[in-house]
C-alpha positions, 0 to 999 in steps of 0.5 A: 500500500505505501507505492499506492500512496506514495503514487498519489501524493506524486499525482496530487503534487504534479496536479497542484504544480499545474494548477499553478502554472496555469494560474501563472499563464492567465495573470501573465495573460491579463496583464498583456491585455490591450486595454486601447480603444479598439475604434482607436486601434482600427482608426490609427491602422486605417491612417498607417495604411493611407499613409503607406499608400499615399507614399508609394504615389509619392515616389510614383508620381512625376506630375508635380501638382499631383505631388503637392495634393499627396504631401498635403494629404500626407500632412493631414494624415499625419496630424490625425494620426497625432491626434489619437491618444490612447 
């Protein structure tokens, strides 16, 4: 009976060192949380990528007055981009 026993108290310390990473993981996870805006986040990306866009027009472009209206858009962008705090 003593290999018994000594078989369940392995088996009870490995469940409760389990249980205790598993509560390790998810403090661990809730400290990791995105805490943002989630309309924020998707407005800042939506501008990052217009920005990405509107650059790539930039150097594609030759005609100088299509290069004015993309740097000005530029700067618009930018200064929305700035405007959203988190």
């Amino acid at each position: 009976m003593g290999d018994a026993g000594e078989g369940l108290i392995d088996a009870d310390a490995r469940i409760q060192e389990r249980m205790e990473e598993l509560e390790r993981e998810r403090v661990r996870q809730a400290h990791g949380r995105d805490t943002r805006d989630p309309k924020q986040v998707q407005a800042l990306e939506s501008l990052r990528l217009a920005r990405t866009e509107l650059e790539r027009q930039l150097e594609a472009t030759a005609h100088e007055r299509r290069r004015v209206q993309i740097r000005e858009a530029l700067g618009e962008i930018n200064r929305r981009m700035g405007a959203i705090k988190f």
